[in-house]
N, CA and C of each residue as an Amber inpcrd file, in Angstrom:
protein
   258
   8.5910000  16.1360000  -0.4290000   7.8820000  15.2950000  -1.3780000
   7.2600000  16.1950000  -2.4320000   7.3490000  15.7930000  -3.6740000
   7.0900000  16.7800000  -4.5080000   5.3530000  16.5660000  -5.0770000
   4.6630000  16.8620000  -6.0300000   3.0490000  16.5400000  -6.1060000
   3.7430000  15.3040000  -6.8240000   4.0750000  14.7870000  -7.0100000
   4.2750000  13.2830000  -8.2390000   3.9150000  12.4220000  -7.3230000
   3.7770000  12.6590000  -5.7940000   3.8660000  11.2730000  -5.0090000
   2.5450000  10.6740000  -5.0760000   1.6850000   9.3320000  -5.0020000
   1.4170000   8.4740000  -4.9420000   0.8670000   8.5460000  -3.3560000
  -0.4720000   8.2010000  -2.6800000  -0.5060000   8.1100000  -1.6280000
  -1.9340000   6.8330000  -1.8380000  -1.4490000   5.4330000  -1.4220000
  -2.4890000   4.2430000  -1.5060000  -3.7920000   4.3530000  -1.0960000
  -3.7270000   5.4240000   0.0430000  -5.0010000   5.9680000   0.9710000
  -6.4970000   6.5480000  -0.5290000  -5.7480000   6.8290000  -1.5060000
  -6.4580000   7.3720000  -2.3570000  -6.9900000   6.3460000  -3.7270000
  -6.5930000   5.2600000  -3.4190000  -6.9520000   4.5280000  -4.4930000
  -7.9220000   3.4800000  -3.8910000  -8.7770000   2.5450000  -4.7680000
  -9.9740000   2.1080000  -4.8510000  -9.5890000   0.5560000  -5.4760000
  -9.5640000  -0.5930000  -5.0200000  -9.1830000  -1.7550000  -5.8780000
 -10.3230000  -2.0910000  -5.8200000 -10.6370000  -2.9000000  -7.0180000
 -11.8500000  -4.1570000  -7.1590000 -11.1140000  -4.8570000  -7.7590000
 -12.2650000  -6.5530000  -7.1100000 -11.8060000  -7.6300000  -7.7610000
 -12.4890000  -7.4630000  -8.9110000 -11.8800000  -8.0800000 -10.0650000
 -12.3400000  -8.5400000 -11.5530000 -12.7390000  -9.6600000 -10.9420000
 -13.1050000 -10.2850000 -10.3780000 -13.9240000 -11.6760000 -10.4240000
 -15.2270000 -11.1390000  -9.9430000 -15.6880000 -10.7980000  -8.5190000
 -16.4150000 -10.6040000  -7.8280000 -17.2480000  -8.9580000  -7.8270000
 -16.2910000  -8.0840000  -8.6170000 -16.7940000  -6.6340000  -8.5830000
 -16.8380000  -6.4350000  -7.0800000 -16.5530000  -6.5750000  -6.4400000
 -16.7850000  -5.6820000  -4.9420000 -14.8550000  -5.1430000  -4.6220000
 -15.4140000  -4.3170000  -3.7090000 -14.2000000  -3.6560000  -3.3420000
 -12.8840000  -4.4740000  -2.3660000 -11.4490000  -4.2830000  -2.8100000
 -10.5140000  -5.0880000  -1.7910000 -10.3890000  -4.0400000  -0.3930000
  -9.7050000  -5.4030000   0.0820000  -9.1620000  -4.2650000   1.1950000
  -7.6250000  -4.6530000   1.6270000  -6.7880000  -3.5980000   2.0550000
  -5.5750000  -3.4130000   2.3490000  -5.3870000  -4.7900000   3.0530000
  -4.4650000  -5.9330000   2.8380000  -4.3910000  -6.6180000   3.8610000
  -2.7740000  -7.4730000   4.3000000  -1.7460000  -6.6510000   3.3310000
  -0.4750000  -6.5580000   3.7330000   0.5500000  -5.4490000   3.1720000
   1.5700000  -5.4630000   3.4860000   2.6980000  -4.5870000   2.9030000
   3.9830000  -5.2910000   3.1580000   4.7470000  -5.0900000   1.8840000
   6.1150000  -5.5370000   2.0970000   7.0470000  -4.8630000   1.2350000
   8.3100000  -4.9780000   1.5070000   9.1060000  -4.1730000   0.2870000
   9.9360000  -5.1040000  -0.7660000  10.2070000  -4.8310000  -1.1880000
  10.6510000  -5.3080000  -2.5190000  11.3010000  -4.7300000  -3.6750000
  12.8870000  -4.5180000  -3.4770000  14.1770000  -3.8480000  -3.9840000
  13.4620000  -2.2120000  -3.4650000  13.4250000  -1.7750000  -4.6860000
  13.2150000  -0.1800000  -4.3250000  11.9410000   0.0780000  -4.4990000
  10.4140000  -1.0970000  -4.3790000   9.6590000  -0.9970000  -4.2590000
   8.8570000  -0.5630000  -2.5940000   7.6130000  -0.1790000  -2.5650000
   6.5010000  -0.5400000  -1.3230000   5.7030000  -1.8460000  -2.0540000
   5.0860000  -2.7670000  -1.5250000   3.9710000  -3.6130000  -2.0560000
   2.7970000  -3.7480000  -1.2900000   2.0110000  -3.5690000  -1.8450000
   0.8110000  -3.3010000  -0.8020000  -0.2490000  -4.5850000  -1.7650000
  -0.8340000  -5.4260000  -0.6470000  -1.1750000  -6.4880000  -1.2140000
  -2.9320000  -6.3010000  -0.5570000  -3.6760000  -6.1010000  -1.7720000
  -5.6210000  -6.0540000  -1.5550000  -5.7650000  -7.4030000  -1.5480000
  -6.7080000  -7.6640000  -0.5120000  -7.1260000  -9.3690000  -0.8460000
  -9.1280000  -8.8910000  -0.9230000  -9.9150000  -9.9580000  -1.4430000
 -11.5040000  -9.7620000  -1.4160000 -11.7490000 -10.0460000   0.5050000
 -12.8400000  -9.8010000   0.8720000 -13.1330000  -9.8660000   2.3570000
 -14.6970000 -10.5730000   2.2340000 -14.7260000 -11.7770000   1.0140000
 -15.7040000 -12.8720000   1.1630000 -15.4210000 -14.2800000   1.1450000
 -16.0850000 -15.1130000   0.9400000 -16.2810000 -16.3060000   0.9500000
 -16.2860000 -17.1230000  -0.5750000 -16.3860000 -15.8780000  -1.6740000
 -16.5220000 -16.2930000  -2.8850000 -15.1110000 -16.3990000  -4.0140000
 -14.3780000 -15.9320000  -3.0320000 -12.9800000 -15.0500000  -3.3890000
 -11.9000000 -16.2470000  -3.7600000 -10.9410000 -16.5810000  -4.1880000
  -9.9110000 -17.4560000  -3.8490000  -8.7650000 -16.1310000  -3.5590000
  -8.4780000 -16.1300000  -2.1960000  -7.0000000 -15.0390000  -2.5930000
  -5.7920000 -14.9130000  -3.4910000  -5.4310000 -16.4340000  -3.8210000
  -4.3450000 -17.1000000  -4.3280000  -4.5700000 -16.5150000  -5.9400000
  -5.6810000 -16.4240000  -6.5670000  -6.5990000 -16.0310000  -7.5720000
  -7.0500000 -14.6280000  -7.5550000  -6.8980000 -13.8920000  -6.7380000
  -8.3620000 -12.8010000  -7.1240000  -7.4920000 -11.7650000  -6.5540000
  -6.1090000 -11.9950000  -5.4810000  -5.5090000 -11.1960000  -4.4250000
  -4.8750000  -9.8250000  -5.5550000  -4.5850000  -8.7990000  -5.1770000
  -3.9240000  -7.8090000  -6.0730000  -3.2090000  -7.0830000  -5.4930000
  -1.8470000  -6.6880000  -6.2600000  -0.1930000  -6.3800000  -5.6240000
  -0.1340000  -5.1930000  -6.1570000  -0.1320000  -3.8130000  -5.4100000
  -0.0940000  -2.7950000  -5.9780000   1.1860000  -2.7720000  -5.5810000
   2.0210000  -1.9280000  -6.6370000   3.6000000  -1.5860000  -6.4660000
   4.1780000  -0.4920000  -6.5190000   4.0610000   0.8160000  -5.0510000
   4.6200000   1.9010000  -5.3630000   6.3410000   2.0910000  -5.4050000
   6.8570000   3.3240000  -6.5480000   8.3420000   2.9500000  -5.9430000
   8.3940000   3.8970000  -4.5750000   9.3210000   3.4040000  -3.8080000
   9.8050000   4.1450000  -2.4600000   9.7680000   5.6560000  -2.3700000
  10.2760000   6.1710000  -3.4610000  10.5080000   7.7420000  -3.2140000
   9.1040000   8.2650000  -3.7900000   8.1840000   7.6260000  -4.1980000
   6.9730000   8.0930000  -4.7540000   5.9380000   8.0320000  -3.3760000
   6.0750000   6.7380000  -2.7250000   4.9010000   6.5160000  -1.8340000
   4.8960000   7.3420000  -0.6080000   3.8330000   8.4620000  -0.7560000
   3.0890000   9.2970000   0.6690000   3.4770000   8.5250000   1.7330000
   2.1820000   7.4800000   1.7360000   1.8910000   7.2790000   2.3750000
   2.2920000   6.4330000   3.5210000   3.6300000   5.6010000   2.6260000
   5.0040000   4.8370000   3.8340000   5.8350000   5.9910000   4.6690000
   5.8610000   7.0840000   4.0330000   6.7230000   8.0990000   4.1590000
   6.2790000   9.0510000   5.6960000   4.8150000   9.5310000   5.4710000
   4.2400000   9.4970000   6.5000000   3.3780000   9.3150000   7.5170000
   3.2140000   8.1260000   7.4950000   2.3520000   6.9700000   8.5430000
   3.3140000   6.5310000   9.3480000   3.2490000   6.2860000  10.3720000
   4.2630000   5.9050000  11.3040000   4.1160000   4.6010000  10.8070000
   3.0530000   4.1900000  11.6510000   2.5690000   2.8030000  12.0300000
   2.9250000   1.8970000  10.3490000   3.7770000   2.4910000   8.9590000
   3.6290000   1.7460000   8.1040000   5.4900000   1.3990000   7.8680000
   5.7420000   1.1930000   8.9110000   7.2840000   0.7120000   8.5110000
   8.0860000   1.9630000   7.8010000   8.3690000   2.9280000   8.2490000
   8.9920000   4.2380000   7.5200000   8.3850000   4.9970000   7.4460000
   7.3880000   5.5250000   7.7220000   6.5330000   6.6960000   7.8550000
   7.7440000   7.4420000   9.1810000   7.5750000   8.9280000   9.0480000
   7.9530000   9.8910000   9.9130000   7.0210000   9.8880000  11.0580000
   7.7020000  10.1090000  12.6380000   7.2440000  10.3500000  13.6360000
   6.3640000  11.9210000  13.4700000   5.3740000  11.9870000  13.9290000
   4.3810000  12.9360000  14.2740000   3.9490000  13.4220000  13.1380000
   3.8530000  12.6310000  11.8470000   3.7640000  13.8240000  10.5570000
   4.6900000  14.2290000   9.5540000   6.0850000  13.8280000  10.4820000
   6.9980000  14.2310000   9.6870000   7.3710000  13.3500000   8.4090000
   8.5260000  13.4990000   7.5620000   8.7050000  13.0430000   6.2070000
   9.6670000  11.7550000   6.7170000   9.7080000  10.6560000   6.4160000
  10.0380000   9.5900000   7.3190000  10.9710000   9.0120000   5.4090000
  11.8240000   8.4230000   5.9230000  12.6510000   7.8600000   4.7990000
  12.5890000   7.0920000   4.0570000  11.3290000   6.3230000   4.0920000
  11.0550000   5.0230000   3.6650000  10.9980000   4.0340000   4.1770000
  12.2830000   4.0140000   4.9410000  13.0730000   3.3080000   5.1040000
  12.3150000   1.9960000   7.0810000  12.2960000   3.1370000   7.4720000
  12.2040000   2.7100000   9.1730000  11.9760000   4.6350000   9.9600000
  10.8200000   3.8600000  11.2850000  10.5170000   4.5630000  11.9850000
  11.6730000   6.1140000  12.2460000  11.8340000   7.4010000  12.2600000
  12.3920000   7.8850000  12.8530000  12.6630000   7.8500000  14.0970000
């Protein structure tokens, strides 16, 4: 992985409605995308409204690459394909 990559662990969403901070609360892929979907974690929120779709491409995102537990992350650390578990 070269320094260009992208790792979600490092970024910060707020809602524009509410000013408070999102939190991680799905992932999916999408062509040669990752999608990582912030929703608000109140009562004031509409998700449908306020929810936010960050879109890394595949060969950019760290952090699918090596997290196991994120659908393509590498076993123990290692550089994992994107794709699915090693």
């Amino acid at each position: 992985m070269s320094d260009t990559g992208m790792n979600i662990r490092n970024l910060s969403i707020k809602c524009g409605s509410c000013n408070t901070y999102q939190t991680l609360s799905g992932f999916a892929r999408r062509d040669e995308f990752n999608v990582y979907t912030y929703e608000c974690e109140n009562d004031r929120c509409d998700p449908a409204v306020t929810r936010t779709l960050v879109e890394v491409h595949r060969e950019l995102d760290e952090f699918a690459q090596r997290d196991v537990n994120w659908r393509g992350g590498g076993v123990h650390g290692a550089w994992g394909d994107g794709e699915s578990p090693e």
